[in-house]
C-alpha positions as semicolon CSV with decimal commas, in nm:
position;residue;x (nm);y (nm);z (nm)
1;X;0,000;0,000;0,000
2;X;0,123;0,326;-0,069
3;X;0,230;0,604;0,155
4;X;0,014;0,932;0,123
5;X;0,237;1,236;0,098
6;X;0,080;1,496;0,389
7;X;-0,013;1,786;0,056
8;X;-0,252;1,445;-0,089
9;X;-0,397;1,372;0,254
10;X;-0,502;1,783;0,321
11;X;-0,621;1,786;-0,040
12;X;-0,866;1,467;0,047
13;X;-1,000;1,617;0,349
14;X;-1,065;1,947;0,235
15;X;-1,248;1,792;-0,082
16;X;-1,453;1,525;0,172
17;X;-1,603;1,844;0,366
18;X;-1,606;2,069;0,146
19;X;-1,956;2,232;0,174
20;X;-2,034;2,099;0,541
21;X;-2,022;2,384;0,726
22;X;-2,123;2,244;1,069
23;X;-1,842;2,011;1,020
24;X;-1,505;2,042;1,194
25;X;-1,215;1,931;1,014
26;X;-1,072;1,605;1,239
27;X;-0,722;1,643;1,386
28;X;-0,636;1,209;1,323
29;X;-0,695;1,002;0,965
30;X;-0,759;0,617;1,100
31;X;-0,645;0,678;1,423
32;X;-0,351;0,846;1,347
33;X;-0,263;1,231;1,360
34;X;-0,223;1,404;1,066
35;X;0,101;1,577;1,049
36;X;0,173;1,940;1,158
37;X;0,479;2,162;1,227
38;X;0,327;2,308;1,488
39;X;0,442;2,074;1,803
40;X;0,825;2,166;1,667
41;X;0,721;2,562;1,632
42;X;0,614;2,597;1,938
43;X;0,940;2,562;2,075
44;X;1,145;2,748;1,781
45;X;0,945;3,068;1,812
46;X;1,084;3,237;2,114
47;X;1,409;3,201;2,004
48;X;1,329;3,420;1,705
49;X;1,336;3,780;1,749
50;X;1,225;4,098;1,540
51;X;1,539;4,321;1,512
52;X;1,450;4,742;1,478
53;X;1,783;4,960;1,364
54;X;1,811;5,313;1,357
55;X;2,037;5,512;1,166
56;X;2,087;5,948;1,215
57;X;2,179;6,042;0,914
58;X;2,256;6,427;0,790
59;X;1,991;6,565;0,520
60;X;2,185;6,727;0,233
61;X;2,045;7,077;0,261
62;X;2,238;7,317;-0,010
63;X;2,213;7,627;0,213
64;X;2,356;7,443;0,506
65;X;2,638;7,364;0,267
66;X;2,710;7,662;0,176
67;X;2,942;7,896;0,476
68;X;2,765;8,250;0,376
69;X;2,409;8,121;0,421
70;X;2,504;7,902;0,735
71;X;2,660;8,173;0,921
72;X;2,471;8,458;0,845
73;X;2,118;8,327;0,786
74;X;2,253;8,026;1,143
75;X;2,082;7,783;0,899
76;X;2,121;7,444;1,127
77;X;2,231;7,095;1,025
78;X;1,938;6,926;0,952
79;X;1,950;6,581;1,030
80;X;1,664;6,245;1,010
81;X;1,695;5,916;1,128
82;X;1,672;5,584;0,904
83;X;1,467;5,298;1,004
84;X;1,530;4,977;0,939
85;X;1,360;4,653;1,030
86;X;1,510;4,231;0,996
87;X;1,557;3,934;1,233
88;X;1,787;3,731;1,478
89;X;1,802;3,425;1,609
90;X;1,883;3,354;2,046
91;X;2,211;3,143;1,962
92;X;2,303;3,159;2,396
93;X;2,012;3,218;2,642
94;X;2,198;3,191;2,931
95;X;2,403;3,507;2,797
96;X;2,183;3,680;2,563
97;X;2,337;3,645;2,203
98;X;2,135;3,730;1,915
99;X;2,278;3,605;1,570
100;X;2,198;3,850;1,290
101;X;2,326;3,938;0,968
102;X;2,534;4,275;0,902
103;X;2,407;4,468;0,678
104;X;2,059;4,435;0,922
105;X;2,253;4,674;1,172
106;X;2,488;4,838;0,984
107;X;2,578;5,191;1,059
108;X;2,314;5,137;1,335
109;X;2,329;5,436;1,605
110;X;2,013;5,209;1,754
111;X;1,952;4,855;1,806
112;X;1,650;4,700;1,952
113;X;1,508;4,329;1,974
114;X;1,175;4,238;2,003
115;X;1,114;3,936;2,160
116;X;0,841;3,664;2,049
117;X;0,633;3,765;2,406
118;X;0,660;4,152;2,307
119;X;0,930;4,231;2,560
120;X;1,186;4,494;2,429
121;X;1,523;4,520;2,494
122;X;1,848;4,745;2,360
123;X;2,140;4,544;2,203
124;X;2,495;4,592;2,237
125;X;2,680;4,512;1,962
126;X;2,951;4,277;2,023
127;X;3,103;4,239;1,671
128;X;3,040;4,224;1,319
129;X;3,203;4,048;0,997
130;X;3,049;4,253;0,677
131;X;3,276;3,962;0,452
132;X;3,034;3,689;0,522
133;X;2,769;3,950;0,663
134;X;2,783;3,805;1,028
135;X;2,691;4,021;1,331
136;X;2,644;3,962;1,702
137;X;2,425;4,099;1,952
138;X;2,343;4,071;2,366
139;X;2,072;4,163;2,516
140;X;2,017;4,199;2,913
141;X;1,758;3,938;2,909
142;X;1,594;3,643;3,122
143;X;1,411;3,359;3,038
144;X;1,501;3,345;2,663
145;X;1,502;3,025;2,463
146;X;1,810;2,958;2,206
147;X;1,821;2,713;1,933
148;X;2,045;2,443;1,938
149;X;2,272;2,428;1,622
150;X;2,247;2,129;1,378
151;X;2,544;2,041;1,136
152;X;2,513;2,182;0,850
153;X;2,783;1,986;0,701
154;X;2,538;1,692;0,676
155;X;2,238;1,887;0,492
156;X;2,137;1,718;0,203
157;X;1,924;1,873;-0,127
158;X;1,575;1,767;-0,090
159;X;1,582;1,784;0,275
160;X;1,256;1,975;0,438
161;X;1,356;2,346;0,581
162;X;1,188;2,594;0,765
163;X;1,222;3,026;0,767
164;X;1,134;3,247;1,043
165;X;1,161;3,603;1,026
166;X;0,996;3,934;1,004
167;X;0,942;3,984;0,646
168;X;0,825;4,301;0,556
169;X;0,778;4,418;0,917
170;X;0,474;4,213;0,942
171;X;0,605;3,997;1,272
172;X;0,690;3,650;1,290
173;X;0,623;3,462;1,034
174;X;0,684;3,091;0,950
175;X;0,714;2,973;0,549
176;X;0,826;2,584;0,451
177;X;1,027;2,444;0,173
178;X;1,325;2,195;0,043
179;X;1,711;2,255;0,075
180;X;1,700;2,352;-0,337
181;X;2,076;2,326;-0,329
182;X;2,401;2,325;-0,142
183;X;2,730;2,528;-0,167
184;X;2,611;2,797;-0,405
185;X;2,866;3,038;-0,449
186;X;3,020;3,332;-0,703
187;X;2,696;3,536;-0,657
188;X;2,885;3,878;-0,515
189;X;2,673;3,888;-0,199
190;X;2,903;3,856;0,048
191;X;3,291;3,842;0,059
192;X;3,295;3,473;0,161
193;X;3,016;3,276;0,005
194;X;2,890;2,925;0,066
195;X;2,499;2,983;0,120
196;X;2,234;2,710;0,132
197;X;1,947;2,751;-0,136
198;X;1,631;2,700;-0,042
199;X;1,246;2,764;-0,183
200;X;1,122;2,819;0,151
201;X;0,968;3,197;0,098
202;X;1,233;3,440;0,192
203;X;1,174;3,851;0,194
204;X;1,286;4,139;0,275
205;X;1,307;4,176;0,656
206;X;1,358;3,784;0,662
207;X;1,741;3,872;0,692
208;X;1,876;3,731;1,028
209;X;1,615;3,524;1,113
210;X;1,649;3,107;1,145
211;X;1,655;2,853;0,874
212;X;1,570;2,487;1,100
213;X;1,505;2,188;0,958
214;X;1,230;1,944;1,121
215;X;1,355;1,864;1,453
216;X;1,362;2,231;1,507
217;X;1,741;2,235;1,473
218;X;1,950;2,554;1,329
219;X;2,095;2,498;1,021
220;X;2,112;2,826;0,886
221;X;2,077;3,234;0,902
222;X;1,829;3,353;0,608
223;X;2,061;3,641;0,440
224;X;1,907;3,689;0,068
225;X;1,699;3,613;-0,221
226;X;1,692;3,679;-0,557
227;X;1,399;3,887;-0,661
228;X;1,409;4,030;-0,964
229;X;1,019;4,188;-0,870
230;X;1,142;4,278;-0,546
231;X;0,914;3,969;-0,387
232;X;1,044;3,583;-0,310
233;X;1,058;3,383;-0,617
234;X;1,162;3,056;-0,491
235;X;1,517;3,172;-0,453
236;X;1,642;3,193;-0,147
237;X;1,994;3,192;0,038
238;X;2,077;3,095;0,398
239;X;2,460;3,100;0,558
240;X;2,495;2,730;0,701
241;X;2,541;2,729;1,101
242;X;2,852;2,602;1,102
243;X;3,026;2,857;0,918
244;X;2,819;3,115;1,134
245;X;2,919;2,975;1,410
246;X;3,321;2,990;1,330
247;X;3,219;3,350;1,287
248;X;3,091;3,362;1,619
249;X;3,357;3,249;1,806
250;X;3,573;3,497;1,663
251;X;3,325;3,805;1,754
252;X;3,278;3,666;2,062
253;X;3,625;3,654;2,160
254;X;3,752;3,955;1,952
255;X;3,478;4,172;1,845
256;X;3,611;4,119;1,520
257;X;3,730;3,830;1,260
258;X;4,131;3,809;1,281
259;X;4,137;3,646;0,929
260;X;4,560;3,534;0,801
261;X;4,628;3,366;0,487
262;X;4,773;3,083;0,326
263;X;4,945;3,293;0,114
264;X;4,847;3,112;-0,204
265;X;4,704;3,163;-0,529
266;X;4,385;2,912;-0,664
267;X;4,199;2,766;-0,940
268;X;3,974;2,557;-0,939
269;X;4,044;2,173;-1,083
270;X;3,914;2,104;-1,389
271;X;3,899;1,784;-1,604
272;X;4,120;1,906;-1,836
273;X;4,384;1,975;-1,552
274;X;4,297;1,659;-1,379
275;X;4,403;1,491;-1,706
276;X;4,731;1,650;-1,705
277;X;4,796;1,569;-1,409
278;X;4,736;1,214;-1,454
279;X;4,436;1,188;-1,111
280;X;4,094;1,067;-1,113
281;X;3,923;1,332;-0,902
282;X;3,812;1,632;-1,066
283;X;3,768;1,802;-0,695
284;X;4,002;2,006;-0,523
285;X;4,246;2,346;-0,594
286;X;4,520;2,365;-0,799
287;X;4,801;2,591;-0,646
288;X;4,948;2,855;-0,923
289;X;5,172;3,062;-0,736
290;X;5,333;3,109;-0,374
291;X;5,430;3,384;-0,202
292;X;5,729;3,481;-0,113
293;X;5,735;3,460;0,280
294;X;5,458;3,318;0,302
295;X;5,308;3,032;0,568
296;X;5,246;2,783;0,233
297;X;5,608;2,848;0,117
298;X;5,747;2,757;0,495
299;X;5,486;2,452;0,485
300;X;5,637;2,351;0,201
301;X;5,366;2,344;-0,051
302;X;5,463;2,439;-0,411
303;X;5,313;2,579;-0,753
304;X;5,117;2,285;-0,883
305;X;5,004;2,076;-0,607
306;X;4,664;2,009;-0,583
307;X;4,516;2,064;-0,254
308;X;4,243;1,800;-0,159
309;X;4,155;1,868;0,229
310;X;4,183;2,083;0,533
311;X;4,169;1,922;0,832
312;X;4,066;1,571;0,731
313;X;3,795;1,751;0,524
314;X;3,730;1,748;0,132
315;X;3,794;2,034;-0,071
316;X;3,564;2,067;-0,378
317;X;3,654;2,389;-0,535
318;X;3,879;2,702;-0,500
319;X;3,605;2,890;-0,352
320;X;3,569;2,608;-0,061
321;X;3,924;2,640;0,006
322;X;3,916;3,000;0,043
323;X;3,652;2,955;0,266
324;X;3,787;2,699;0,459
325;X;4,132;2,926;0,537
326;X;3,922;3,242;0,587
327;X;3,761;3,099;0,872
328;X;4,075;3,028;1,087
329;X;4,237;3,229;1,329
330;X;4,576;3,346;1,289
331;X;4,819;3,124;1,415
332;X;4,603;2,829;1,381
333;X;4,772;2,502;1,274
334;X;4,626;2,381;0,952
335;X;4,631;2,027;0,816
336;X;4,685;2,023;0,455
337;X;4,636;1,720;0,216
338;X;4,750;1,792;-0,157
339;X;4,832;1,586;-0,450
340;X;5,182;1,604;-0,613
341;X;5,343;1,413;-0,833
342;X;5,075;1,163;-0,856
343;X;5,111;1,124;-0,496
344;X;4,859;1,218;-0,187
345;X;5,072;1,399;0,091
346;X;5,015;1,581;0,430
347;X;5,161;1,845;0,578
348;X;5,104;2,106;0,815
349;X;5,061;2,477;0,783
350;X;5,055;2,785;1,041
351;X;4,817;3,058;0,926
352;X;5,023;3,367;0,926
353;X;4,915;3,744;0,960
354;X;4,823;3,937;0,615
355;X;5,124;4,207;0,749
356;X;5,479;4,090;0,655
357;X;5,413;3,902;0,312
358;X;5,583;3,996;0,015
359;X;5,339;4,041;-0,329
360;X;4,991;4,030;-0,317
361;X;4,716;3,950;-0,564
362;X;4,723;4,366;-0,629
363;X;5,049;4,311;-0,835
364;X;4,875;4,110;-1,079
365;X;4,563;4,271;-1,135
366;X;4,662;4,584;-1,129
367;X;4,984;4,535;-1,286
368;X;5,089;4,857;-1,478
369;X;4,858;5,119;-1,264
370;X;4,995;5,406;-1,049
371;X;4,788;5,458;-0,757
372;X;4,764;5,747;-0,537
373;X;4,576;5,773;-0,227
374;X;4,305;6,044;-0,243
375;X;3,966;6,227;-0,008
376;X;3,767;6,076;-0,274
377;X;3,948;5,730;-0,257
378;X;4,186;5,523;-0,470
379;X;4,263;5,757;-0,800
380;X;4,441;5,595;-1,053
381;X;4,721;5,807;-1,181
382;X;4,901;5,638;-1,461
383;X;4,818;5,371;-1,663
384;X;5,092;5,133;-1,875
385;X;4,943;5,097;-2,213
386;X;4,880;4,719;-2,276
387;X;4,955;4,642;-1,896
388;X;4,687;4,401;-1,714
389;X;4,519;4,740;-1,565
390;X;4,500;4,876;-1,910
391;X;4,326;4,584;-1,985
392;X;4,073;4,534;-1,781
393;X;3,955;4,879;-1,868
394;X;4,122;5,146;-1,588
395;X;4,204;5,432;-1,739
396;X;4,414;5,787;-1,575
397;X;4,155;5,959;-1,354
398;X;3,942;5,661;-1,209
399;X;3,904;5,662;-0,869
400;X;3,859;5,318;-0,695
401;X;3,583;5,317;-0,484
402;X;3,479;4,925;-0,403
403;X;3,614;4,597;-0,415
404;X;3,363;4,292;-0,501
405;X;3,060;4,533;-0,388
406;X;3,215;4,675;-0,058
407;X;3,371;4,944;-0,016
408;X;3,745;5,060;0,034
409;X;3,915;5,398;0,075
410;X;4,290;5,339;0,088
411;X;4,530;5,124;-0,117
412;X;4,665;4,936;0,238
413;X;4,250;4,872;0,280
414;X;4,227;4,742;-0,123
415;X;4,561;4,559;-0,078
416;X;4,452;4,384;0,216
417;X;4,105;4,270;0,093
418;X;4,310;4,171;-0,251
419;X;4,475;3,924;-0,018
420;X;4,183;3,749;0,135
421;X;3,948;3,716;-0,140
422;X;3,869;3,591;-0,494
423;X;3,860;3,890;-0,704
424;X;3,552;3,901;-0,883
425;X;3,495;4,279;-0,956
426;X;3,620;4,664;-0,861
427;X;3,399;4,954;-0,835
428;X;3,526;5,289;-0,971
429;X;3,394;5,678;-1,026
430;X;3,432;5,801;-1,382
431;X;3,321;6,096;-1,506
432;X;3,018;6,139;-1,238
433;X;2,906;5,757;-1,257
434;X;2,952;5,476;-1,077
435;X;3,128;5,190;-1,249
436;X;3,176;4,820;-1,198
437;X;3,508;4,646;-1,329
438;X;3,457;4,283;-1,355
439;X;3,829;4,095;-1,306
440;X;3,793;3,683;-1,386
């Protein structure tokens, strides 16, 4: 006999009394109870706040700008305050930390947290991570309910998922779905990318709040969608817990993430290059250069070798690589398994500080540009005619503004996010507009 999926079973019943209004719907099929995420709900809910942010901000008034009008007219400085609105999840009740995403707070003169019962409390901000978009809060609060963390390692597509959050400021609010995918990356959300795709409905003010799956277990923070009408259409993204949670324990302890490097430069492993290099496996990242200095070239590890693991666990791609380094601390030992030579090898690594390596990824891509720093930000002075900068489009004049959709405002600040990411894209000014560079 066949096994009714629960959407055929609520169909049935709502065809069966459809029309009998005196009749109540029954809460049990042939003695057994129909199935319901409520039992698991009512113990995820408290541990799902509303998060309120408030931003003063100074209205551009043109007399104010102006020194005659100001002084002689005592024109004041007008300024407003910005409201925005997302969600958190209680990740410690015991000490009152709220996990959030960044840009939910960012620039925040004001943070508040609702609470499921409609208490209210003021957050302190203990530390943020804009690269993967991590933030966390306390709040001076008793009786809260935290989630407890599943692994997010073990997800699987398919699996069943549930959102919380505050979507458009409406309150809680609960939406279902599948784990669409796993490891999507390359989007140029965040700085360090390895989100969880789901089609459980996502929207704004969702940011921050829980993705659980259905033993009520945290397995990711909702962080964004893709909505090309400005509404949820089926595309969600969620940071898994467990890279959160290395995130954590670095704001906790620090305030901040203390990200070191490698010191190594990645691509991906391809078939073709998996050919060459006489393996099976097309997973993993091939090492193409190491710096001088560096903690790779002390390890040992050389141009060539094909890095497999960290830490007894599979690498898959460049990007997972990146992501696996940028979440240890510096001075962390590192366990490194690589292919060279047709031959799997281990060694061990110490991640080193950013400060003190020779080179950088900067020398490449902007091979051939003079920069200068500026009050407007990076301006590119010279340009070497068929250098790499001259090539990817900079020209005398541009001022460099971002880097892969964040900002930066000095060359040590470009230099040093050059280091720890990909490069995907940089932002510059030209002639009045804002302009995006892509670089690979």
């Amino acid at each position: 006999m066949y096994k009714l999926n629960s959407y055929f079973i609520w169909l049935i019943l709502v065809m069966l009394f459809m029309g009998q209004a005196n009749c109540a719907l029954p809460t049990s099929v042939g003695g057994q109870a129909l199935p319901s995420l409520a039992p698991m709900l009512k113990d995820v809910l408290p541990a799902v706040v509303n998060i309120s942010s408030a931003q003063t901000q100074v209205v551009n008034n043109p007399l104010f700008n102006d020194p005659f009008f100001r002084h002689f007219f005592n024109i004041p400085e007008q300024k407003q305050k910005k409201q925005s609105r997302g969600s958190g999840v209680i990740i410690n009740a015991r000490v009152g930390y709220v996990l959030t995403n960044n840009h939910v707070i960012e620039k925040a003169d004001e943070i508040s947290v609702i609470l499921h019962d409609g208490r209210q409390f003021n957050a302190k901000l203990i530390g943020t991570d804009p690269e993967t978009d991590i933030a966390l809060l306390k709040i001076p609060a008793e009786n809260l309910t935290a989630l407890s963390f599943a692994n997010s390692d073990r997800l699987q597509v398919g699996d069943f998922v549930v959102a919380i959050g505050n979507p458009f400021g409406l309150g809680q609010t609960v939406t279902s779905g599948i784990v669409s995918a796993l490891g999507r990356s390359g989007l140029g959300i965040e700085g360090y990318e390895d989100f969880i795709q789901t089609d459980a409905s996502i929207n704004p003010g969702n940011s921050g709040g829980a993705l659980v799956n259905l033993r009520g277990e945290l397995v990711g923070i909702n962080t964004a969608i893709i909505a090309p009408g400005g509404g949820n259409v089926g595309i969600g993204f969620a940071i898994p817990i467990n890279m959160a949670d290395q995130i954590v324990q670095h704001l906790r302890d620090f305030g901040e993430v203390k990200r070191g490097q490698l010191g190594i430069s990645i691509q991906d492993l391809t078939h073709d290059l998996a050919t060459a290099f006489g393996i099976t496996t097309n997973k993993g990242a091939v090492i193409t250069e190491v710096i001088r200095g560096s903690a790779a070239e002390k390890a040992g590890l050389q141009y060539s070798d094909i890095i497999t693991a960290i830490n007894n666990k599979p690498v898959n791609s460049a990007t997972d690589l990146r992501n696996r380094i940028g979440l240890l601390r510096i001075g962390e030992r590192v366990k490194i398994t690589f292919v060279r030579s047709e031959r799997t090898r281990n060694l061990y690594a110490v991640i080193a500080d950013t400060q003190g390596i020779e080179g950088s990824e900067v020398s490449w891509y902007l091979d051939g540009a003079v920069l200068k720093d500026s009050s407007d930000g990076i301006r590119v002075n010279e340009i070497t005619q068929g250098s790499n900068a001259d090539q990817v489009g900079l020209v005398p004049g541009d001022i460099i503004i971002g880097f892969n959709r964040r900002e930066v405002k000095t060359i040590k600040q470009l230099n040093r996010r050059f280091k720890l990411n990909t490069v995907r894209s940089i932002e510059i000014q030209r002639d009045g507009d804002i302009l995006s560079i892509r670089l690979n």
